[in-house]
mmJSON file of the N, C-alpha and C atoms, coordinates in Angstrom:
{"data_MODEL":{"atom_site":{
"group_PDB":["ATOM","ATOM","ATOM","ATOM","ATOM","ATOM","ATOM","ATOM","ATOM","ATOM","ATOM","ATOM","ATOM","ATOM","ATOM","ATOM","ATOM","ATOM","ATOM","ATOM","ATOM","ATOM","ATOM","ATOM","ATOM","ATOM","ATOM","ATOM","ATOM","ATOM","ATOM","ATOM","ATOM","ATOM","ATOM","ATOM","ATOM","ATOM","ATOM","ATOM","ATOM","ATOM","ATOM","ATOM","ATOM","ATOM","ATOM","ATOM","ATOM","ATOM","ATOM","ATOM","ATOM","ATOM","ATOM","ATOM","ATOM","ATOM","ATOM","ATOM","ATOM","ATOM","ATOM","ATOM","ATOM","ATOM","ATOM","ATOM","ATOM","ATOM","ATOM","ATOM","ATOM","ATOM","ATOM","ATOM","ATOM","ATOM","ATOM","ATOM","ATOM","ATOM","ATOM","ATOM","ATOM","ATOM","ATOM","ATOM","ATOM","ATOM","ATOM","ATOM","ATOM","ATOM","ATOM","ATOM","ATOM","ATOM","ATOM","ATOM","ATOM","ATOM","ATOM","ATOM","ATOM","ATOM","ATOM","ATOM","ATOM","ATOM","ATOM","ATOM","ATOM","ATOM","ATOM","ATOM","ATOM","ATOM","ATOM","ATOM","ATOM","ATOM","ATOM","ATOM","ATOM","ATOM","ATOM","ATOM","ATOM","ATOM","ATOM","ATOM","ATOM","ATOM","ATOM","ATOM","ATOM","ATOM","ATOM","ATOM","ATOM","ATOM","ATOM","ATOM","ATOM","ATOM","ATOM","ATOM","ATOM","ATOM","ATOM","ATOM","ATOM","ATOM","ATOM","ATOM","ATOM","ATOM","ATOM","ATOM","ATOM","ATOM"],
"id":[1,2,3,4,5,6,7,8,9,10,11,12,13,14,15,16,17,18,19,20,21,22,23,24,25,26,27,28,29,30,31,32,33,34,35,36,37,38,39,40,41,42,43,44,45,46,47,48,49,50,51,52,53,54,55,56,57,58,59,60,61,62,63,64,65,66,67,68,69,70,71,72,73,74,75,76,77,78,79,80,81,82,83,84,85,86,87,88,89,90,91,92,93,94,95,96,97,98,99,100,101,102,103,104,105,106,107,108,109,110,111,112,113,114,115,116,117,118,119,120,121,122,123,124,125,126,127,128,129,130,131,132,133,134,135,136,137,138,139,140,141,142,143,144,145,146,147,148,149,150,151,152,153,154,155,156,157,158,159,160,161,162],
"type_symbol":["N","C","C","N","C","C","N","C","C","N","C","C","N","C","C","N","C","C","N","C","C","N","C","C","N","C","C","N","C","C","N","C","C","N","C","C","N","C","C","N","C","C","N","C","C","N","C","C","N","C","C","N","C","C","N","C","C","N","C","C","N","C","C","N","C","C","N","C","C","N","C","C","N","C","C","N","C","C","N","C","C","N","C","C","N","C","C","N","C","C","N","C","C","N","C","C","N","C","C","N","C","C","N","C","C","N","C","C","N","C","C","N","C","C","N","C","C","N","C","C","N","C","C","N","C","C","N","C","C","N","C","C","N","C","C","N","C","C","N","C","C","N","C","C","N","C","C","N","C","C","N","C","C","N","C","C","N","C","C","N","C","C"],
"label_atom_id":["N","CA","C","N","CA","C","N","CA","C","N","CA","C","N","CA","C","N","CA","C","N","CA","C","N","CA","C","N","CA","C","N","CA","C","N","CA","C","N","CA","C","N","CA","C","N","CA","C","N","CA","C","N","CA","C","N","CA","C","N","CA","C","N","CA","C","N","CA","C","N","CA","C","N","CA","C","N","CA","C","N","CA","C","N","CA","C","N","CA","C","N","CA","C","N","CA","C","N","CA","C","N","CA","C","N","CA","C","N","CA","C","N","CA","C","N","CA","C","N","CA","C","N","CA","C","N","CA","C","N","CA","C","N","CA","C","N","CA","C","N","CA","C","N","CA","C","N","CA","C","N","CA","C","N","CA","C","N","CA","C","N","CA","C","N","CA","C","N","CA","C","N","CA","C","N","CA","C","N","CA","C","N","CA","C","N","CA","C"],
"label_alt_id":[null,null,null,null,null,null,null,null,null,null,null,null,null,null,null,null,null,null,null,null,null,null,null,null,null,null,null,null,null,null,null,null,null,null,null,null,null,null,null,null,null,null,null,null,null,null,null,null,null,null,null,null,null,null,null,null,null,null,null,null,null,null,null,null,null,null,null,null,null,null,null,null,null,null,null,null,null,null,null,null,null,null,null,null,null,null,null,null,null,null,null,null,null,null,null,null,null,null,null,null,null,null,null,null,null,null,null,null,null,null,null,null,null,null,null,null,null,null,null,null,null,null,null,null,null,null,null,null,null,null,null,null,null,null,null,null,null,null,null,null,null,null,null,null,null,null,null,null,null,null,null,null,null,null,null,null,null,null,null,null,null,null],
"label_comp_id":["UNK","UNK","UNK","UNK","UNK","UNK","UNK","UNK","UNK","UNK","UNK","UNK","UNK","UNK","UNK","UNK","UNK","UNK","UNK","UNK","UNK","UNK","UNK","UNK","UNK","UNK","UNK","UNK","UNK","UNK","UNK","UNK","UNK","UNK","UNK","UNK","UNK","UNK","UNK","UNK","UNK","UNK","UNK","UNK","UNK","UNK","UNK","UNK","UNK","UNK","UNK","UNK","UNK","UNK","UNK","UNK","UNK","UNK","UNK","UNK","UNK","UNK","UNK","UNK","UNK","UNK","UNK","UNK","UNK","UNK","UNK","UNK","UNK","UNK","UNK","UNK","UNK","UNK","UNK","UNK","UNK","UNK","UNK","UNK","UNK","UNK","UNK","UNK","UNK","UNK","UNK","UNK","UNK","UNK","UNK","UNK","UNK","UNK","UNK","UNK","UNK","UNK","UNK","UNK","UNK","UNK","UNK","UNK","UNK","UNK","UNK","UNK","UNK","UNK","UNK","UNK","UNK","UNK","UNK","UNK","UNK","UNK","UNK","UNK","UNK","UNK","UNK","UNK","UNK","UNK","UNK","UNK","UNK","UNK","UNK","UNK","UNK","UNK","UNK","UNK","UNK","UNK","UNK","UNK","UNK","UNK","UNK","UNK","UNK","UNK","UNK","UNK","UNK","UNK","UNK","UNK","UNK","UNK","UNK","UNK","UNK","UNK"],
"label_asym_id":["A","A","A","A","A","A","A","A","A","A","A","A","A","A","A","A","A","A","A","A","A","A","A","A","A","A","A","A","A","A","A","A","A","A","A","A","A","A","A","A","A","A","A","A","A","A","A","A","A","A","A","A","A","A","A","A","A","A","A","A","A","A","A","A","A","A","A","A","A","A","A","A","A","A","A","A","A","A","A","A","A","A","A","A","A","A","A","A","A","A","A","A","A","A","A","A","A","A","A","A","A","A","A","A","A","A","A","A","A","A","A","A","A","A","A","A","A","A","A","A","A","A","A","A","A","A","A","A","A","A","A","A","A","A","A","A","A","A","A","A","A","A","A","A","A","A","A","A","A","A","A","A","A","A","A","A","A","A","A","A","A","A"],
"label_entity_id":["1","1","1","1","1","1","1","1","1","1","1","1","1","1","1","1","1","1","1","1","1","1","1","1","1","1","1","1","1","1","1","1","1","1","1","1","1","1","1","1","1","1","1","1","1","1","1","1","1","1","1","1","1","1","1","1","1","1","1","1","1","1","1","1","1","1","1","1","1","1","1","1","1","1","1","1","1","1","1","1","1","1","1","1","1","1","1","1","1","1","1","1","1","1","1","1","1","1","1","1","1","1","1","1","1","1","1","1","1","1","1","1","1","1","1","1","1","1","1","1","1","1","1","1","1","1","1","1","1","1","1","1","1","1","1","1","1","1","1","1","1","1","1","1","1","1","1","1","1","1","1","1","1","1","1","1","1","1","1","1","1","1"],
"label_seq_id":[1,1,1,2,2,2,3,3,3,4,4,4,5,5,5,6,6,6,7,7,7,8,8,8,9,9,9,10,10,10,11,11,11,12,12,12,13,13,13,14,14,14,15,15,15,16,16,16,17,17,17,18,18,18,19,19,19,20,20,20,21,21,21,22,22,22,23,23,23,24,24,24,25,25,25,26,26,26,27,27,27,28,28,28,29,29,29,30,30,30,31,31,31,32,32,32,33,33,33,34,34,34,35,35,35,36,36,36,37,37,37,38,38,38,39,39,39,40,40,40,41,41,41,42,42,42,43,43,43,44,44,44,45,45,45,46,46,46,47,47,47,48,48,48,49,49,49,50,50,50,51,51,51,52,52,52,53,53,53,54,54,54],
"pdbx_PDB_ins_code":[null,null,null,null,null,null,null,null,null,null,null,null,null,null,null,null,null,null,null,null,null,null,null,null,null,null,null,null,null,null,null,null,null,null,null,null,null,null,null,null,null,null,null,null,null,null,null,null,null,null,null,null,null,null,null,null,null,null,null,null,null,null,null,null,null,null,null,null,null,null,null,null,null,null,null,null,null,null,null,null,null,null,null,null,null,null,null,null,null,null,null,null,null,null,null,null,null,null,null,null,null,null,null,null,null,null,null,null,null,null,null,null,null,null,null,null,null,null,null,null,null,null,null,null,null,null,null,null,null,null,null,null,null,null,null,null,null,null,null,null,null,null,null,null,null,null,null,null,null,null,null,null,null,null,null,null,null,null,null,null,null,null],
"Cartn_x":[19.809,20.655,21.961,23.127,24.208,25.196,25.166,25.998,27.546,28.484,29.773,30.679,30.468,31.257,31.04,29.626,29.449,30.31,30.37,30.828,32.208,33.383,34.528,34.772,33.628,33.754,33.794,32.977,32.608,34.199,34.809,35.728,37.416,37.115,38.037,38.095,36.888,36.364,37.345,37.86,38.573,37.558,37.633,36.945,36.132,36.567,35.806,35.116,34.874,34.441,32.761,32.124,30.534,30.052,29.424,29.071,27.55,27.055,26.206,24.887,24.724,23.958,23.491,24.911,24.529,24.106,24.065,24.112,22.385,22.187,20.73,19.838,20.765,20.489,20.493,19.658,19.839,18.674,18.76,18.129,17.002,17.382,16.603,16.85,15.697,16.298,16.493,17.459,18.21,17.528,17.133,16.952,18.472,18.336,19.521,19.447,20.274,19.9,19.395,18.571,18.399,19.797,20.093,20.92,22.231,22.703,23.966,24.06,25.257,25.225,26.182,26.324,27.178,26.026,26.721,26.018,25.494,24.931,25.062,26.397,26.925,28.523,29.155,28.817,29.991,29.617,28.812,28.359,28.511,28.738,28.943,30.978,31.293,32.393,33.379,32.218,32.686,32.656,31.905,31.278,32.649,32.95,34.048,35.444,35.837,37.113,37.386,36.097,35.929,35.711,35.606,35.476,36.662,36.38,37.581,38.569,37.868,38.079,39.092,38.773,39.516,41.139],
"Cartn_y":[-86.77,-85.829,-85.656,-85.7,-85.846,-84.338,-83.646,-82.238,-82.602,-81.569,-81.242,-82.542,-81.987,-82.738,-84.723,-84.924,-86.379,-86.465,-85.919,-86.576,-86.525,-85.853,-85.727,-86.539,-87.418,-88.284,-89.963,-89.779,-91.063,-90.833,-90.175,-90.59,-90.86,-90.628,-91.303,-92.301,-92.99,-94.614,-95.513,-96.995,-97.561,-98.126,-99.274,-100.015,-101.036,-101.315,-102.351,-101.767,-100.199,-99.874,-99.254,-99.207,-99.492,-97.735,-96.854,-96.227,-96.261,-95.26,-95.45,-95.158,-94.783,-94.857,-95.801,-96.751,-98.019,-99.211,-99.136,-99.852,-100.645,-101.508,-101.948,-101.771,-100.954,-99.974,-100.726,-100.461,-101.745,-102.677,-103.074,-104.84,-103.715,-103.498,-102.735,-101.081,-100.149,-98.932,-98.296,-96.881,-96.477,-94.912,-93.699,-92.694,-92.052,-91.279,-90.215,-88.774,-87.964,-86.663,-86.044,-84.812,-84.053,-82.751,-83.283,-82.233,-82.594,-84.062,-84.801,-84.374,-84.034,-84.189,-85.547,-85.951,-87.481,-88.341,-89.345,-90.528,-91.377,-92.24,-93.863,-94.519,-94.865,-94.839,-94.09,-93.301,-92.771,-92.824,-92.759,-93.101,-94.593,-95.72,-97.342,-97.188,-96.234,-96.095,-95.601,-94.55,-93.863,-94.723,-95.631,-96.924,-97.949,-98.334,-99.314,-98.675,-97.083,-96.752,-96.778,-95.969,-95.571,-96.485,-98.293,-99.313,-99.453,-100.353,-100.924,-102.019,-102.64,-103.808,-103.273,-102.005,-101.456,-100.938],
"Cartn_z":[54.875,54.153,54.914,54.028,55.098,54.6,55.405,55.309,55.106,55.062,54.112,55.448,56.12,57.76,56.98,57.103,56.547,55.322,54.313,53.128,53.451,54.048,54.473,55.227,55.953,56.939,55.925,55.074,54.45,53.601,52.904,52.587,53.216,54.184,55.609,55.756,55.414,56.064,55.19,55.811,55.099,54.365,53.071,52.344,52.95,54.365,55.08,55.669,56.254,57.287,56.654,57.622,57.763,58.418,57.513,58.094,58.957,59.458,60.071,59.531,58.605,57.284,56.913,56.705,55.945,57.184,58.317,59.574,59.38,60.326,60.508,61.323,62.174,63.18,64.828,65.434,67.288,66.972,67.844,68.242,69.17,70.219,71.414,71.268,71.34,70.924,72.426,72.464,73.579,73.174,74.298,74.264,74.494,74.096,74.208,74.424,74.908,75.052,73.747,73.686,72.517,72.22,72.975,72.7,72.358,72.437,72.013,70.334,69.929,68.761,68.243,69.186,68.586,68.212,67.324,66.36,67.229,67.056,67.866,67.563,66.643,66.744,67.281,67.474,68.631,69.955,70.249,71.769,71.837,70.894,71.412,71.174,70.787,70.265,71.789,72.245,73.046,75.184,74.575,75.64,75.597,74.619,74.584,74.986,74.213,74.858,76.45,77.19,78.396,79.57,78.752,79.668,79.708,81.307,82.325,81.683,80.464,79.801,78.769,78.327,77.22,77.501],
"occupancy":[1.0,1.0,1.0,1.0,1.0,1.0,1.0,1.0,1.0,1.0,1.0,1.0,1.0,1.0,1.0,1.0,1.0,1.0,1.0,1.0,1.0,1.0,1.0,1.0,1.0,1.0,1.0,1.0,1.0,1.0,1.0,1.0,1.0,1.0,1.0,1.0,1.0,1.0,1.0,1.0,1.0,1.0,1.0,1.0,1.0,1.0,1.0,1.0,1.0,1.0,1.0,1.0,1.0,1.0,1.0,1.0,1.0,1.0,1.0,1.0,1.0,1.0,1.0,1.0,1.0,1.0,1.0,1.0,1.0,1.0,1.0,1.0,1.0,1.0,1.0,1.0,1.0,1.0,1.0,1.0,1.0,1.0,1.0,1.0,1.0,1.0,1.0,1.0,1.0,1.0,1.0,1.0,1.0,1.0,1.0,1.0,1.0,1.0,1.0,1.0,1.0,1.0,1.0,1.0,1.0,1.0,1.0,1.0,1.0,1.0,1.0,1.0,1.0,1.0,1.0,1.0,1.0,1.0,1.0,1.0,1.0,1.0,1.0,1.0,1.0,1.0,1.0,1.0,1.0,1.0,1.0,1.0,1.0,1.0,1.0,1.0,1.0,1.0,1.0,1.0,1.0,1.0,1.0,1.0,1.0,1.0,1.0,1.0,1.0,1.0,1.0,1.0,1.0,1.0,1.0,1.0,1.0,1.0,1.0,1.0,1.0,1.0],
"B_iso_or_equiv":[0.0,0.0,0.0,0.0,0.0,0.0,0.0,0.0,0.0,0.0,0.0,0.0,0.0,0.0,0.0,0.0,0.0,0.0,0.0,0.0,0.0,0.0,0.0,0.0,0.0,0.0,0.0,0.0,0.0,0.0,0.0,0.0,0.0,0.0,0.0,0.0,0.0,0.0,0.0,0.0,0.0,0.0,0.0,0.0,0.0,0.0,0.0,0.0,0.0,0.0,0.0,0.0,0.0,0.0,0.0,0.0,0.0,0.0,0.0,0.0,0.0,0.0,0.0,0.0,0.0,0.0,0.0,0.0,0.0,0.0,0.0,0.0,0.0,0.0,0.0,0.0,0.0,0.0,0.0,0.0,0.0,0.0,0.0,0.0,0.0,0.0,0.0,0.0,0.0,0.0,0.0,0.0,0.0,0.0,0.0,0.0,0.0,0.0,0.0,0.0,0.0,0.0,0.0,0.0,0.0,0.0,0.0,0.0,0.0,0.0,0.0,0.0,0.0,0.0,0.0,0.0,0.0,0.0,0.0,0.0,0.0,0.0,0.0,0.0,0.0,0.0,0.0,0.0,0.0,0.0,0.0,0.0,0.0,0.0,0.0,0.0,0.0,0.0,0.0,0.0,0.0,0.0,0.0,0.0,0.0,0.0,0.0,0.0,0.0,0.0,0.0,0.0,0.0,0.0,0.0,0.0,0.0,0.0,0.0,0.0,0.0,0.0],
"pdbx_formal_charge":[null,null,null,null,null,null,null,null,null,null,null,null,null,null,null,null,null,null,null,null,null,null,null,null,null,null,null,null,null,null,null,null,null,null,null,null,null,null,null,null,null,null,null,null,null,null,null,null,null,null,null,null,null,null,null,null,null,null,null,null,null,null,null,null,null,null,null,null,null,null,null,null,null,null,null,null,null,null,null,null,null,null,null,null,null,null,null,null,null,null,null,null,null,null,null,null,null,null,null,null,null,null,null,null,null,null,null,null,null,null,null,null,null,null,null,null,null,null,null,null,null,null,null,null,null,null,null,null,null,null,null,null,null,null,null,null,null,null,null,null,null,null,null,null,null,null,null,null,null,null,null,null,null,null,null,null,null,null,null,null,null,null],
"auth_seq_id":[1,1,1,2,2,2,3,3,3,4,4,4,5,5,5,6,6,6,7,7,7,8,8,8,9,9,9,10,10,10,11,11,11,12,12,12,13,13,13,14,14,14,15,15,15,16,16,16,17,17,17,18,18,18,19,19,19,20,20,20,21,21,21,22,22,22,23,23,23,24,24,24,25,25,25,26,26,26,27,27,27,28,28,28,29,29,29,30,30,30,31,31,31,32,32,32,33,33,33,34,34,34,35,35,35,36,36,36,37,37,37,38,38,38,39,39,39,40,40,40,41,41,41,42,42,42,43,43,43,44,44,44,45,45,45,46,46,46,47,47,47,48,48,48,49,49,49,50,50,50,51,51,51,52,52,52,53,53,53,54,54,54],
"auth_comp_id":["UNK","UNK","UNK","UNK","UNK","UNK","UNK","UNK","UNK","UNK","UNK","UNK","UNK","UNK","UNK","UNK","UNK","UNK","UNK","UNK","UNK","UNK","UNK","UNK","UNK","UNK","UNK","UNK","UNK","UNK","UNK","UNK","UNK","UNK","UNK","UNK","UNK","UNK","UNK","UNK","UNK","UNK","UNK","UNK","UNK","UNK","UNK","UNK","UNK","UNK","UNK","UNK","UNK","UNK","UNK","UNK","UNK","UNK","UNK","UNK","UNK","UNK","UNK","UNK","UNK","UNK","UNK","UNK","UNK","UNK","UNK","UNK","UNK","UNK","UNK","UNK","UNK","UNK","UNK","UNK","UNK","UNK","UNK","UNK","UNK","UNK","UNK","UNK","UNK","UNK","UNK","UNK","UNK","UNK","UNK","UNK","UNK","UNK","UNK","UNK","UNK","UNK","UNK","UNK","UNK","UNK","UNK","UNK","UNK","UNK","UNK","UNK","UNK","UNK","UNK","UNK","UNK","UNK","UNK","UNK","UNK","UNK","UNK","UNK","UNK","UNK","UNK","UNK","UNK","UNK","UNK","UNK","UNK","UNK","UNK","UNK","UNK","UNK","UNK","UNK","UNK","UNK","UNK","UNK","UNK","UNK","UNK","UNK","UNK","UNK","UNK","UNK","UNK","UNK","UNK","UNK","UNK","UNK","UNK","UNK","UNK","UNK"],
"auth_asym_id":["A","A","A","A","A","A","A","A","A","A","A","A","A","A","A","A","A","A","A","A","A","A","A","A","A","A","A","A","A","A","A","A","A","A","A","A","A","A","A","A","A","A","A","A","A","A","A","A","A","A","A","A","A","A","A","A","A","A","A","A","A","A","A","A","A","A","A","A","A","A","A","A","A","A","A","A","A","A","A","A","A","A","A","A","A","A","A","A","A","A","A","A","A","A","A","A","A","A","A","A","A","A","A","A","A","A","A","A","A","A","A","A","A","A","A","A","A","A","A","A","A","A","A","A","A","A","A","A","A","A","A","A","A","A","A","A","A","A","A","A","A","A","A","A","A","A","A","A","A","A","A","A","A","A","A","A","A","A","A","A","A","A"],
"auth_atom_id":["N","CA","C","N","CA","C","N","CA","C","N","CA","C","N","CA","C","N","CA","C","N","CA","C","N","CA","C","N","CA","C","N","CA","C","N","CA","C","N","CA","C","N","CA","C","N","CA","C","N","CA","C","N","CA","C","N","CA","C","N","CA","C","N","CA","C","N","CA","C","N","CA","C","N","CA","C","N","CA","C","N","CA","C","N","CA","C","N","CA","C","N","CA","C","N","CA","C","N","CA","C","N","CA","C","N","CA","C","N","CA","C","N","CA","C","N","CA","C","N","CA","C","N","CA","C","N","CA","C","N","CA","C","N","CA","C","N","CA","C","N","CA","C","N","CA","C","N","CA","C","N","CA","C","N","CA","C","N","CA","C","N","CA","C","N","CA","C","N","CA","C","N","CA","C","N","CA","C","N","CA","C","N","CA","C","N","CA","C"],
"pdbx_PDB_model_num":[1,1,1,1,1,1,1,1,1,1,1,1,1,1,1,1,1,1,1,1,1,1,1,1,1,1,1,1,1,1,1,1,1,1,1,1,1,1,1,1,1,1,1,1,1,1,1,1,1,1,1,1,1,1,1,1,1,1,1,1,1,1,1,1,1,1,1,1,1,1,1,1,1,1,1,1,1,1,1,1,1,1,1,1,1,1,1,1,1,1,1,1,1,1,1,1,1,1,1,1,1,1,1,1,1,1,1,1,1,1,1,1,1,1,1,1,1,1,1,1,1,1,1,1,1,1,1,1,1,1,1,1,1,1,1,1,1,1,1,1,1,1,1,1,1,1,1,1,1,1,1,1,1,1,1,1,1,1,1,1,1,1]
}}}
């Protein structure tokens, strides 16, 4: 069920872009805090800005 925040979010998305809904989800699964309220997109989102590479 996706609250008022999601649907405001899904219509942001460009025509190419992939929400996380529609995703296939990981290969290997990852624990995360319970208490994060970020996505898995945003935590791989938040992995790529914060690298050295980026």
């Amino acid at each position: 069920m996706m609250d008022n925040s999601g649907l405001i979010f899904q219509n942001q998305l460009q025509a190419y872009a992939i929400s996380d809904e529609n995703s296939k989800g990981r290969i290997s699964p990852e624990t995360f805090h319970e208490k994060d309220l970020r996505t898995q997109f945003q935590h791989d989102r938040d992995r790529i800005i914060h690298s050295k590479a980026f």
